[in-house]
PDBQT receptor file of N, H, CA, C and O in Angstrom, charges set to zero:
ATOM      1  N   UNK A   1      48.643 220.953 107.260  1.00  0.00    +0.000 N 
ATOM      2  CA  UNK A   1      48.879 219.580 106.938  1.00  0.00    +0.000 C 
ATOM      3  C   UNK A   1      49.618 219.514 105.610  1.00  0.00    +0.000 C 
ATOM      4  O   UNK A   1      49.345 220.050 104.536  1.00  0.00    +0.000 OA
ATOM      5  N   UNK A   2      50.371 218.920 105.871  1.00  0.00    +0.000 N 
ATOM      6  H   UNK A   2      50.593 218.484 106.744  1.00  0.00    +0.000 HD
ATOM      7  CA  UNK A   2      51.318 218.115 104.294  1.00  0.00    +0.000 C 
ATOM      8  C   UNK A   2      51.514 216.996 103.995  1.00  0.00    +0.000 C 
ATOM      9  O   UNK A   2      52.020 216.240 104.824  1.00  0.00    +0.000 OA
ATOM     10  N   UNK A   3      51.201 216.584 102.818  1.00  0.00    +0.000 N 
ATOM     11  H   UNK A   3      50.790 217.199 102.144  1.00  0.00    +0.000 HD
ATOM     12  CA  UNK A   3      51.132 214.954 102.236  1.00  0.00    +0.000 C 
ATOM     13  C   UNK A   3      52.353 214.938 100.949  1.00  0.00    +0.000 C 
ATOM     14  O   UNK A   3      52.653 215.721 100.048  1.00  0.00    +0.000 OA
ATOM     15  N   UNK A   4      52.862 213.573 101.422  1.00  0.00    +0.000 N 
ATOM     16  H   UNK A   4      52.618 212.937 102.154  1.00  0.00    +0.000 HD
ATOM     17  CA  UNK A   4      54.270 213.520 100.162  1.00  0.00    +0.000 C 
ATOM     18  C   UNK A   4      53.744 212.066 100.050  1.00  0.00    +0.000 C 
ATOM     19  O   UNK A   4      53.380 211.227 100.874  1.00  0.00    +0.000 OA
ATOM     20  N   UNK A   5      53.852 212.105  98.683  1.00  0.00    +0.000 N 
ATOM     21  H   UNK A   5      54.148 212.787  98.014  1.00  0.00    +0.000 HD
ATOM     22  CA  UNK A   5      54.370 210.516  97.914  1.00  0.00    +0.000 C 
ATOM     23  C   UNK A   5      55.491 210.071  98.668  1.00  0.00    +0.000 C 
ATOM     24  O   UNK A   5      56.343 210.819  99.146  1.00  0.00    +0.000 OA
ATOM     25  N   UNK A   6      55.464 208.672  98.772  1.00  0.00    +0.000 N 
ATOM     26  H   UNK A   6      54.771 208.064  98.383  1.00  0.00    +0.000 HD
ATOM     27  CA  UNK A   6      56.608 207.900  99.240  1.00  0.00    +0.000 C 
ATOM     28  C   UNK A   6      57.139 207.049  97.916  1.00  0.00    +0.000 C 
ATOM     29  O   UNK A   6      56.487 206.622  96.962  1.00  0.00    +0.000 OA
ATOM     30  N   UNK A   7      58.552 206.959  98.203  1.00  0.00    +0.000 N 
ATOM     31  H   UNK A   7      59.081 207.305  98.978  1.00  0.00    +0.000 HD
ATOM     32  CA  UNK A   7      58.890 205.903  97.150  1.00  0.00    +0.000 C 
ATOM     33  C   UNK A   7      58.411 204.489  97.341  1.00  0.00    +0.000 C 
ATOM     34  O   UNK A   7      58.579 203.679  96.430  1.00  0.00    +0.000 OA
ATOM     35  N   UNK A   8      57.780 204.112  98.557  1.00  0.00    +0.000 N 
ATOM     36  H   UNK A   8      57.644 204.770  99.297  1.00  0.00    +0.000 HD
ATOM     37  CA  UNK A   8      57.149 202.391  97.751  1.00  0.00    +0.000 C 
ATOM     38  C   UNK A   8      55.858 202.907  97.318  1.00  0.00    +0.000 C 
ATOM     39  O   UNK A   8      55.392 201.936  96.720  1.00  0.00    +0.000 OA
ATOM     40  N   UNK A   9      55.099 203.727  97.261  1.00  0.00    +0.000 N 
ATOM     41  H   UNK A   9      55.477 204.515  97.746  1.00  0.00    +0.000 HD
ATOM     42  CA  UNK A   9      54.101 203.970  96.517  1.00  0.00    +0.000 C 
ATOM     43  C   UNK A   9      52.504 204.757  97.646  1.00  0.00    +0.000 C 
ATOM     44  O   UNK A   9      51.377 205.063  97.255  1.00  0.00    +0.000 OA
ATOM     45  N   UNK A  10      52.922 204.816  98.611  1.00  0.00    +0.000 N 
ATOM     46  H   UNK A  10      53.837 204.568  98.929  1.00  0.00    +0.000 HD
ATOM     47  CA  UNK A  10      52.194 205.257 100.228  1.00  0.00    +0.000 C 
ATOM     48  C   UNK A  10      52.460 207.095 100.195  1.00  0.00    +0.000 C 
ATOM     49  O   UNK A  10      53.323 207.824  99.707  1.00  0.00    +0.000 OA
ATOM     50  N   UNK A  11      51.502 207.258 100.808  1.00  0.00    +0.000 N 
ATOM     51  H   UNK A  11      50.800 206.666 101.205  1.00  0.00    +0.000 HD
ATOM     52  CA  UNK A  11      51.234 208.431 101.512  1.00  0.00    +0.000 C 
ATOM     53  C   UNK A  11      52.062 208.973 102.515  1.00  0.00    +0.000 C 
ATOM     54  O   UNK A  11      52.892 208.198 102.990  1.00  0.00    +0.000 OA
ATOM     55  N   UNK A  12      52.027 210.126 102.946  1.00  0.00    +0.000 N 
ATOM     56  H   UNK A  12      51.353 210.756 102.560  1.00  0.00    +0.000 HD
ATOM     57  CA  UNK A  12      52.839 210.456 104.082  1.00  0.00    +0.000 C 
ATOM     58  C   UNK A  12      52.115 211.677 104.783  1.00  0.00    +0.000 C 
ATOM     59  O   UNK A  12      51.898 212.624 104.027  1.00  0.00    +0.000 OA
ATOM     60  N   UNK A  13      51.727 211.813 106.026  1.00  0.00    +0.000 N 
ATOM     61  H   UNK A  13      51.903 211.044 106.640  1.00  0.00    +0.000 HD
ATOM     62  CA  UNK A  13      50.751 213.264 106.341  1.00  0.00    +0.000 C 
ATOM     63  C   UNK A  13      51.579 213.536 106.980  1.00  0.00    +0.000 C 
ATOM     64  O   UNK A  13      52.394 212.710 107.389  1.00  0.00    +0.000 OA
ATOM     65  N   UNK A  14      51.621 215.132 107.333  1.00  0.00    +0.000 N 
ATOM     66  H   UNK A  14      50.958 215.803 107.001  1.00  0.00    +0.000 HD
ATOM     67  CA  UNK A  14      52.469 215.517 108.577  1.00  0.00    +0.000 C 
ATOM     68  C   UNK A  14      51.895 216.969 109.085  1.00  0.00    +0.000 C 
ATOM     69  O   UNK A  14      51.016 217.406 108.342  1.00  0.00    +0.000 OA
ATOM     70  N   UNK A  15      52.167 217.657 110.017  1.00  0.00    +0.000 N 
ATOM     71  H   UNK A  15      52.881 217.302 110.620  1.00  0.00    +0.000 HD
ATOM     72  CA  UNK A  15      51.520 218.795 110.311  1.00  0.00    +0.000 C 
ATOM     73  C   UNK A  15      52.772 219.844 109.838  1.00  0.00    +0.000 C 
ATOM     74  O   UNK A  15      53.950 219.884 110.195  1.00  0.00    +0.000 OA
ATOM     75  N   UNK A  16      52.047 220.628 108.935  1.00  0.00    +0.000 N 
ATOM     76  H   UNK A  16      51.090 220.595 108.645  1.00  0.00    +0.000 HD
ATOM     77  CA  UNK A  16      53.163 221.842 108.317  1.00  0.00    +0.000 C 
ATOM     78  C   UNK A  16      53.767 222.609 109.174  1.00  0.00    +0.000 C 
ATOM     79  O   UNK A  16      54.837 223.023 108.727  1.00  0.00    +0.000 OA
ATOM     80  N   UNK A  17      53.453 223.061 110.500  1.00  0.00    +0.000 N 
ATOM     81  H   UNK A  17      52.584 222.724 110.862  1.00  0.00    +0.000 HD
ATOM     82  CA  UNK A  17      53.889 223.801 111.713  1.00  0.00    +0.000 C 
ATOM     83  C   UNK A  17      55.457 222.901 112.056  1.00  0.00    +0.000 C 
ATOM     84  O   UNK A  17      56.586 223.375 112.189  1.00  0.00    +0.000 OA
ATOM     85  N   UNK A  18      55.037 221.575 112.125  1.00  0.00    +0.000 N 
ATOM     86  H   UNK A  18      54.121 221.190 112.017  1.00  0.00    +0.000 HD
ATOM     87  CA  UNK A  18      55.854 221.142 112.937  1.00  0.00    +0.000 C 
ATOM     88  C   UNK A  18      56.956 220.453 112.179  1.00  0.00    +0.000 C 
ATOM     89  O   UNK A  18      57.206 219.338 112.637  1.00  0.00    +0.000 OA
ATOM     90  N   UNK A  19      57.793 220.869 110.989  1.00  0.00    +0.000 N 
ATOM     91  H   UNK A  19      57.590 221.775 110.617  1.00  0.00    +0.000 HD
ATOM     92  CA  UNK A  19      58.413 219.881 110.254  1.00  0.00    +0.000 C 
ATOM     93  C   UNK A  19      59.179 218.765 110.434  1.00  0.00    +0.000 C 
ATOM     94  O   UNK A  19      59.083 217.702 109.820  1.00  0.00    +0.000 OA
ATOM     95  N   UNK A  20      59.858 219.021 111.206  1.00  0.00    +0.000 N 
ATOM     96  H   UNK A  20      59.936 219.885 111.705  1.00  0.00    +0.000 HD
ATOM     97  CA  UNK A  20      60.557 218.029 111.781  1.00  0.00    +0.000 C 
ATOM     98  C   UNK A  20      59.931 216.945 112.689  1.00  0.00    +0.000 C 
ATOM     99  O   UNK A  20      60.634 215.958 112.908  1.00  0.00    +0.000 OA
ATOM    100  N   UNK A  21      58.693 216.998 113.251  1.00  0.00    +0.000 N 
ATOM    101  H   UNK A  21      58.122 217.800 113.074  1.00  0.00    +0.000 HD
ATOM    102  CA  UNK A  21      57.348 216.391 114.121  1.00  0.00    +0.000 C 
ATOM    103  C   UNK A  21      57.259 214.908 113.628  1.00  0.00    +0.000 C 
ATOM    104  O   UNK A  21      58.083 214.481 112.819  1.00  0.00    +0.000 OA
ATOM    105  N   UNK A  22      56.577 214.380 113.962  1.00  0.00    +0.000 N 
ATOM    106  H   UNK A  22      55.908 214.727 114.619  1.00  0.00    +0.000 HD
ATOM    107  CA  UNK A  22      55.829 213.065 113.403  1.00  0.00    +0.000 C 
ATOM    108  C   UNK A  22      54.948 213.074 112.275  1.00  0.00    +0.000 C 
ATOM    109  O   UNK A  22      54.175 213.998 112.022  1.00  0.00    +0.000 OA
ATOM    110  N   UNK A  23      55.136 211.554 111.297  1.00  0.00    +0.000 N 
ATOM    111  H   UNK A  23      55.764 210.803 111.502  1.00  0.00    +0.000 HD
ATOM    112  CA  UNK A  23      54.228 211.743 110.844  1.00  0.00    +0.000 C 
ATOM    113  C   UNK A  23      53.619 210.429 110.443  1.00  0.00    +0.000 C 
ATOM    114  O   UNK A  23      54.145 209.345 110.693  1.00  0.00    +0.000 OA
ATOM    115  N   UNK A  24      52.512 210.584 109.825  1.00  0.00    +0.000 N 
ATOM    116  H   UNK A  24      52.085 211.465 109.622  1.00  0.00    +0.000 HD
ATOM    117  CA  UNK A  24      51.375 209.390 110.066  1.00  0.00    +0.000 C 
ATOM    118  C   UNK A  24      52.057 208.687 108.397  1.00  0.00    +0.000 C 
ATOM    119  O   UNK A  24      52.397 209.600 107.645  1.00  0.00    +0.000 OA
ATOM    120  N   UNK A  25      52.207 207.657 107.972  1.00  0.00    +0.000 N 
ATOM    121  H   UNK A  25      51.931 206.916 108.584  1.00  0.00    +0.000 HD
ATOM    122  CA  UNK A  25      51.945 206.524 106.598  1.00  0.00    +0.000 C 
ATOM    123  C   UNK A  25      51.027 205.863 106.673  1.00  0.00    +0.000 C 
ATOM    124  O   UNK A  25      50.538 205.114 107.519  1.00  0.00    +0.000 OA
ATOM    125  N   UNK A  26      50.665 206.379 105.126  1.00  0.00    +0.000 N 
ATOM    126  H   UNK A  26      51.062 206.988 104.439  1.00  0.00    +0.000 HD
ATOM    127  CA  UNK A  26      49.522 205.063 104.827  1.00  0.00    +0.000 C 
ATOM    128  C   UNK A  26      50.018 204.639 103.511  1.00  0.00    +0.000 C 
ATOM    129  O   UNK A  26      50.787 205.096 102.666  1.00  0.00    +0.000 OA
ATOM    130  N   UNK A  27      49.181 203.436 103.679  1.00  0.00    +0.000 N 
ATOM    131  H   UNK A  27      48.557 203.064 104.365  1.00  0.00    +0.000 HD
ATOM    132  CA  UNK A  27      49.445 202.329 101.681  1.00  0.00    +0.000 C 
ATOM    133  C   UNK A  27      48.733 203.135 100.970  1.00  0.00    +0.000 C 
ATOM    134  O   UNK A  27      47.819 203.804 101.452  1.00  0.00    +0.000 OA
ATOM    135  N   UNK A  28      49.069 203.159  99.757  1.00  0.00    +0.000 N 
ATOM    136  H   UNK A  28      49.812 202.615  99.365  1.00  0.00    +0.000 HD
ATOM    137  CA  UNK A  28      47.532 203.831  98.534  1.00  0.00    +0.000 C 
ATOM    138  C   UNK A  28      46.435 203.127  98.851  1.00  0.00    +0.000 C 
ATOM    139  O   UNK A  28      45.413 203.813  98.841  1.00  0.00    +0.000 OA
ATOM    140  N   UNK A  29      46.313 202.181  99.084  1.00  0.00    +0.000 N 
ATOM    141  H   UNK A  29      47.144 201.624  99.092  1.00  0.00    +0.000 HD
ATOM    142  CA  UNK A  29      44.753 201.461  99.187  1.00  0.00    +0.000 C 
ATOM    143  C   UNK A  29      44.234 202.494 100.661  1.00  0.00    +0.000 C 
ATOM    144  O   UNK A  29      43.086 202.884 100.869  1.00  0.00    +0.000 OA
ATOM    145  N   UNK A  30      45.176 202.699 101.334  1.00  0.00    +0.000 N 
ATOM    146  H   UNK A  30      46.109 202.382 101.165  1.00  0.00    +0.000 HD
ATOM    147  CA  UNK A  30      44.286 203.091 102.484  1.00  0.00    +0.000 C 
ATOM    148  C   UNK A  30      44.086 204.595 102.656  1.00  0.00    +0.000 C 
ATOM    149  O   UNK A  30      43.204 205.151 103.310  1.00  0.00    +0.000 OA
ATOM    150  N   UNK A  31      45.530 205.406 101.614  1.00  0.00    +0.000 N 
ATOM    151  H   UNK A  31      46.246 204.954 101.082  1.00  0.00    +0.000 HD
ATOM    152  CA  UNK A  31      45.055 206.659 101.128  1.00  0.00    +0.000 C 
ATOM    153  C   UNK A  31      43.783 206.831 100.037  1.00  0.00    +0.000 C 
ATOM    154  O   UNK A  31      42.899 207.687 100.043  1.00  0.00    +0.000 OA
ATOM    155  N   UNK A  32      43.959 205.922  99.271  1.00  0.00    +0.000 N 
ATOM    156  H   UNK A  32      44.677 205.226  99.267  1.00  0.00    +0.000 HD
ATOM    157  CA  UNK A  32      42.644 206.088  98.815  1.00  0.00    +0.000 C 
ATOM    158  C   UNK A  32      41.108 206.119  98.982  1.00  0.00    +0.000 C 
ATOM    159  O   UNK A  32      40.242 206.661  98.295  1.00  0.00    +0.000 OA
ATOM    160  N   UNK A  33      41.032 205.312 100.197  1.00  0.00    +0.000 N 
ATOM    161  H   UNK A  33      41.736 204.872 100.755  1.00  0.00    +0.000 HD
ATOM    162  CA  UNK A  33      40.125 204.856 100.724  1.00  0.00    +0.000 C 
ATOM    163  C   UNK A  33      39.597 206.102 101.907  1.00  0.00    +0.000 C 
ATOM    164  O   UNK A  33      38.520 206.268 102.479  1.00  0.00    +0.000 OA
ATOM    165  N   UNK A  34      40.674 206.721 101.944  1.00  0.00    +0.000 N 
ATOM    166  H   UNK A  34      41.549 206.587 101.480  1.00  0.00    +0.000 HD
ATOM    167  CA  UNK A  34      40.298 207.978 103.078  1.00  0.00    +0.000 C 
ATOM    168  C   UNK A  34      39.832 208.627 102.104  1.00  0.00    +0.000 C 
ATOM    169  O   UNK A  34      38.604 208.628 102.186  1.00  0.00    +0.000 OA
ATOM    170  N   UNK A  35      40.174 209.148 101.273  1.00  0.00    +0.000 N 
ATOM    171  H   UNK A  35      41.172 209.147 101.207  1.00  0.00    +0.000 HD
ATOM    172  CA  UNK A  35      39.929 210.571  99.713  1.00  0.00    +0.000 C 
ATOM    173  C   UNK A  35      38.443 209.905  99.242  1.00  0.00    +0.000 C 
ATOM    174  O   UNK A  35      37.536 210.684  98.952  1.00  0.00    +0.000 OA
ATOM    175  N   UNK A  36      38.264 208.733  99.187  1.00  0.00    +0.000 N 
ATOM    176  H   UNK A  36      39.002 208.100  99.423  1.00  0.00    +0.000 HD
ATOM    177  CA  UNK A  36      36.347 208.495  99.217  1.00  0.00    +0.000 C 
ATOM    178  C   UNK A  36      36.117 208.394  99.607  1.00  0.00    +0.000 C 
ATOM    179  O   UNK A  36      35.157 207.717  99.237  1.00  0.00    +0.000 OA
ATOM    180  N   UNK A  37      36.078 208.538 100.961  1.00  0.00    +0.000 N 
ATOM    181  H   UNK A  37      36.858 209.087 101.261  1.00  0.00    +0.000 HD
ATOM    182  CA  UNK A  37      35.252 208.867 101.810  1.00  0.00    +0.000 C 
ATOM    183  C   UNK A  37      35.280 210.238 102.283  1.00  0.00    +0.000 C 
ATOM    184  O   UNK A  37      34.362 210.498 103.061  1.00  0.00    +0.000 OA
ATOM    185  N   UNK A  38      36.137 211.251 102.008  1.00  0.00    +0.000 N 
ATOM    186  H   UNK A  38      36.883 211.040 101.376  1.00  0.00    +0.000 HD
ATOM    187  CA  UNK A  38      35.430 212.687 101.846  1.00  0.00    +0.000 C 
ATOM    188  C   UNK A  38      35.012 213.051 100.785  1.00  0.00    +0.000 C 
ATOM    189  O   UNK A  38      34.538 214.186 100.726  1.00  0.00    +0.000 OA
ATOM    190  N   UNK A  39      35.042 212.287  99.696  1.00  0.00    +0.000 N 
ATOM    191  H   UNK A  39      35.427 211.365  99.744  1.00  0.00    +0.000 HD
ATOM    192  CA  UNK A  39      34.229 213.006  98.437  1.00  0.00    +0.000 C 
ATOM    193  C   UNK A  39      32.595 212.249  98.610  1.00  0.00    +0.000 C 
ATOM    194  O   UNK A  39      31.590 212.691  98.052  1.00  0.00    +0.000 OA
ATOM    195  N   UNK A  40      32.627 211.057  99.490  1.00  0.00    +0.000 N 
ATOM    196  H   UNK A  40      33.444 210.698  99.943  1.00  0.00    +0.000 HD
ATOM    197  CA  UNK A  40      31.335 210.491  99.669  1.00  0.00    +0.000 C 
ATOM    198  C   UNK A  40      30.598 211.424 101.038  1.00  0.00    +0.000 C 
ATOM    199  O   UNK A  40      29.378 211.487 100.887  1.00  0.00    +0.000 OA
ATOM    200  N   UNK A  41      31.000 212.004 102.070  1.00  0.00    +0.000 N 
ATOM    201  H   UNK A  41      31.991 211.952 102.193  1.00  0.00    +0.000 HD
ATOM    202  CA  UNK A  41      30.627 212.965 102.839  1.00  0.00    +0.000 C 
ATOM    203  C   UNK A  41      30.831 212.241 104.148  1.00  0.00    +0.000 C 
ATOM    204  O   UNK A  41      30.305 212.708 105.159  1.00  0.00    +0.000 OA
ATOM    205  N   UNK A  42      31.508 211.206 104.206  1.00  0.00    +0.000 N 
ATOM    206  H   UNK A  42      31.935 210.827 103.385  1.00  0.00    +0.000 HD
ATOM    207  CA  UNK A  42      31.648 210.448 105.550  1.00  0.00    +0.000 C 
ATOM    208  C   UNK A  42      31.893 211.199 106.628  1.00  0.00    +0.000 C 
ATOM    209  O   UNK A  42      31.283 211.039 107.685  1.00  0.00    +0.000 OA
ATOM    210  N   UNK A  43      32.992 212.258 106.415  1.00  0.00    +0.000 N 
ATOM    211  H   UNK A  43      33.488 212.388 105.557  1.00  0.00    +0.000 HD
ATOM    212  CA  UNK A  43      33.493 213.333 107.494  1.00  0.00    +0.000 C 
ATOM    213  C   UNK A  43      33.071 214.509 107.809  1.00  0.00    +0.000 C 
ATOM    214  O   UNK A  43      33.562 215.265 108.648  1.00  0.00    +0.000 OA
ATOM    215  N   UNK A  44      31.539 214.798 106.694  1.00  0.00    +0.000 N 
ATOM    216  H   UNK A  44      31.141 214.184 106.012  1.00  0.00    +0.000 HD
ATOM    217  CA  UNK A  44      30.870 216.143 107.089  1.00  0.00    +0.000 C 
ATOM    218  C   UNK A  44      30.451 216.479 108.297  1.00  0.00    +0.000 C 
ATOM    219  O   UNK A  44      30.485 217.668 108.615  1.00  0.00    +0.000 OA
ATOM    220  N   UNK A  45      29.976 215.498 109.202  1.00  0.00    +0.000 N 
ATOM    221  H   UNK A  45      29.949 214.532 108.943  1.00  0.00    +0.000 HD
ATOM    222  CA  UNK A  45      29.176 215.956 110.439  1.00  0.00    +0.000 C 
ATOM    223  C   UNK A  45      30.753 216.035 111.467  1.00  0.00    +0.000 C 
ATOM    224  O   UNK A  45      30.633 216.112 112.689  1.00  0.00    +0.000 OA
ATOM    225  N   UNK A  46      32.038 216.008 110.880  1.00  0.00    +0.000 N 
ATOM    226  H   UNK A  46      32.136 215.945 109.887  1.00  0.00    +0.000 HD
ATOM    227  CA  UNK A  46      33.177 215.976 111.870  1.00  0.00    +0.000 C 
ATOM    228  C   UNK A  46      32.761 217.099 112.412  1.00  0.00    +0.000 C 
ATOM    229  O   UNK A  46      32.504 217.098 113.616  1.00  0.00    +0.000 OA
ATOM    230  N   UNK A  47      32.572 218.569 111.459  1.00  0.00    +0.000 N 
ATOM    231  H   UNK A  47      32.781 218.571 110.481  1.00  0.00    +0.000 HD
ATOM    232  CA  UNK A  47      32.855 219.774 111.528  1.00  0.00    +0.000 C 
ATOM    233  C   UNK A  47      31.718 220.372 111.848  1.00  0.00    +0.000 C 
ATOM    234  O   UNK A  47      31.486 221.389 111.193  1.00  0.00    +0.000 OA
ATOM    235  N   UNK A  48      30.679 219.971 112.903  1.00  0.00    +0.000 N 
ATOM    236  H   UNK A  48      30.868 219.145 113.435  1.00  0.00    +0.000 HD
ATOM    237  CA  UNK A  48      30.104 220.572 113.794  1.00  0.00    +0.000 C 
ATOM    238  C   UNK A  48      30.344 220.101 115.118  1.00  0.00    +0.000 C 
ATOM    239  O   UNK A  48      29.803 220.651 116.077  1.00  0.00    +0.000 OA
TER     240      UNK A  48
């Protein structure tokens, strides 16, 4: 996975395999809002 700053101020994810592939945008409010909720543990039980 790879994440770039955008110039209006948003996120950008993409899968590193596939560069040229699709990729997902988000606003900062909603990148941010993902990043606390893995430091709060929301996504621990993903990974069983």
């Amino acid at each position: 996975m790879e994440t770039a700053d955008l110039p209006c101020g948003g996120r950008a994810v993409r899968d590193s395999k596939i560069s040229n592939g699709p990729m997902l945008r988000f606003t900062s409010s909603e990148w941010q809002t993902f990043i606390g909720g893995i430091k709060n543990g929301e996504f621990d039980d993903l990974s069983r």
